[in-house]
Every structure is written in C-alpha cells, then in structure tokens.
N, C-alpha and C positions, 0 to 999 in steps of 0.2 A: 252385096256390099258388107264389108265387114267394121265393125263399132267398135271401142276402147271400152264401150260400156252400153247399160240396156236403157235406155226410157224409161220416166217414171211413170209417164204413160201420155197419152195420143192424143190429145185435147190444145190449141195452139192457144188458148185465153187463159189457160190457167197451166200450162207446162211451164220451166224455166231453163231447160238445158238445152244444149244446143244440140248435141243428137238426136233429141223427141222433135225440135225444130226442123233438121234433116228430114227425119222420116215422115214429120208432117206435111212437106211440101208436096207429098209423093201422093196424098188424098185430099189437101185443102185447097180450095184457090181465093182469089180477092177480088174486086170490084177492080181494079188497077195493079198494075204489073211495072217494075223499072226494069228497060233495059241494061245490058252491060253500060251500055254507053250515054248511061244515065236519064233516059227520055221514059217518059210515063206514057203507058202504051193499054188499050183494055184487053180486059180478059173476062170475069163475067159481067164486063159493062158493055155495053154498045160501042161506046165514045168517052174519051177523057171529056170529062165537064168542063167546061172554061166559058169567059163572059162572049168569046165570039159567036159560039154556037147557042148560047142561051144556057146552058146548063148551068153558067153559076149565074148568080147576081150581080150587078153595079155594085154595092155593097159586101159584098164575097159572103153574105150572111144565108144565104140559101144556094144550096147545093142541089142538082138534081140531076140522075142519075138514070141514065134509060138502058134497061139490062137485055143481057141477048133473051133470044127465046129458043126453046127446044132442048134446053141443058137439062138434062136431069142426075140425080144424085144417085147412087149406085146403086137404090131399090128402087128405082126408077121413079120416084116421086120428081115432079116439076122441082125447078130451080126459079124463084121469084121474090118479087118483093120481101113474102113476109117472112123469106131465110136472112134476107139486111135485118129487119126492125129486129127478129129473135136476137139476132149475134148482139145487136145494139142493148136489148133489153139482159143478154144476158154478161156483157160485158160490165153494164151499170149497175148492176141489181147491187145492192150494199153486203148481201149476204153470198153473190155467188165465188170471191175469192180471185176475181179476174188478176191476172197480174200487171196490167196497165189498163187505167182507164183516161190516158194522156190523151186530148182531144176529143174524147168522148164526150167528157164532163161540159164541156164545151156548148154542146148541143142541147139544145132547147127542145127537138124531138126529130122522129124519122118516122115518116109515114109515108102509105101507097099512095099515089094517084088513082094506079092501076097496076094489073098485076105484074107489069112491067116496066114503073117509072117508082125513083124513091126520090123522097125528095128528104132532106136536112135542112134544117134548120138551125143555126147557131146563134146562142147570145152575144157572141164577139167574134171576129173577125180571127181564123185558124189557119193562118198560111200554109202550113204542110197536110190540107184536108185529101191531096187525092192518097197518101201515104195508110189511109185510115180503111175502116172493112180489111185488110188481106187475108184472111182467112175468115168463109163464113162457114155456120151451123146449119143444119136443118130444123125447120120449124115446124116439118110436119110429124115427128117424134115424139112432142107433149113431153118435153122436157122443163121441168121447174128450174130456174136458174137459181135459185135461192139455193138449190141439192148438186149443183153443177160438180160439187170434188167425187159425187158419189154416182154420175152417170155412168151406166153403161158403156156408152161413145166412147170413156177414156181410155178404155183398152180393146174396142171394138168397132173404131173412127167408120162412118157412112161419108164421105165424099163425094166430091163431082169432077175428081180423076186429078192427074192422066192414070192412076192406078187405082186400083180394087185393093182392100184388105180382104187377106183370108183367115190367117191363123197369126198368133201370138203364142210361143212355147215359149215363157218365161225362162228366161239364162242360157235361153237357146237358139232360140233364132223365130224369126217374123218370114210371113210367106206375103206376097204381093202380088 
C-alpha cells in the first residue's frame, strides 16, 4: 500500500493521524468490531455483552465481557484479561498522553474474574460502551504507562494479527 505520508509511529492510544490509524488496524484488534452495515459483532470477545445474555446489567453499570481463548499476540504470549485492564490502565494513567480517555473516565474499574472474563464497572451509565477497548496492548511486556510516548511498541507494534510487523525503514517503507 502506498501513503501520502509516514506514521508518527504505531501506538493506536497515543497516535493521531490517520495513516498510523490505517497501518494500526493491520496489528491491533478490539474487544468489538462494527460492521459495514453497522451491527457490533466480536472479535477478541466471545459475544457482544448485552442485558439478554447477562453480560451487561439491568442498570448498564457493569459490563462483562467473556473473551475468546487460544488468541495469542505475535510472540506468542496468551491474549487475556490482563491485556483489557493494561490498555485500561494505560489509557487512564494521567501521565501516559492517551489521546482519548472519552468513556474510560467513565469507569469505576475493569478487572478479571478469570483469565477469560473482564468485567467493567462504570459510575454512570455509558451508552456507546461496546465502541470502547478497540485496540488492545499487551501486558505481558512490563510496559509503564506513565513512559507510554517512549515505548518500544511505538515503532515496533506486538499485535494479535491478521498481520505480523517486520521492519520499519523510516521515509521508506514498512514490511508486514
């Protein structure tokens, strides 16, 4: 594919261009997915949360969230739980630079059940929560969200597909 321009770099919580947005779809994914035809559909979730199946609340104040299993991120580390609570922790951190923390602020916390259930909690009632998670982190990296403008990752993204990062030749081109 060819670009107007290069990414600032590879990070989807703290990018703002829409190119680095393009290229980041190509290694991040989300808890939830819109189709064209506008329907919320999962992707590393099990199932859309909704009051039928249990997964939200009477209340819409808790959210939860039952994720696939067997997914793993491109060094093959499991994909679970504590990759939501990291993206969550590092979305909110005051010092990590996120560039939207819209809905997050929201939330009162997100923790495991289990290695495959998250569950949210909100102080008020967030109408567009399945729109939230779409690109997660990994957590098993020991990444400080506090240093998030300064990670690695930014220009060396670990994903869970549909593609692989290989190379980044700065003004030059990116290999996938």
């Amino acid at each position: 594919m060819g670009f107007y321009q290069e990414p600032e770099l590879l990070n989807p919580l703290i990018s703002t261009q829409t190119v680095a947005g393009i290229v980041e779809d190509l290694f991040y994914r989300g808890l939830i997915v819109t189709t064209p035809e506008g329907e919320y559909v999962p992707d590393l979730a099990a199932e859309v949360p909704t009051i039928e199946n249990g997964g939200v609340s009477e209340d819409g104040l808790t959210v939860t969230y039952k994720l696939k299993e067997g997914i793993l991120w491109e060094d093959d580390d499991p994909f679970d739980c504590q990759d939501v609570v990291f993206t969550f922790e590092a979305i909110t951190h005051p010092e990590s630079g996120a560039v939207s923390t819209t809905g997050y602020e929201d939330m009162t916390s997100v923790t495991c059940a289990d290695d495959y259930t998250v569950v949210v909690e909100y102080e008020t009632f967030y109408a567009p929560y399945l729109a939230l998670f779409g690109s997660l982190l990994p957590s098993h990296l020991g990444l400080e969200p506090a240093d998030m403008q300064n990670w690695d990752l930014n220009r060396n993204p670990i994903g869970t597909g549909p593609f692989k990062f290989s190379e980044w030749v700065s003004g030059d081109h990116m290999t996938v």
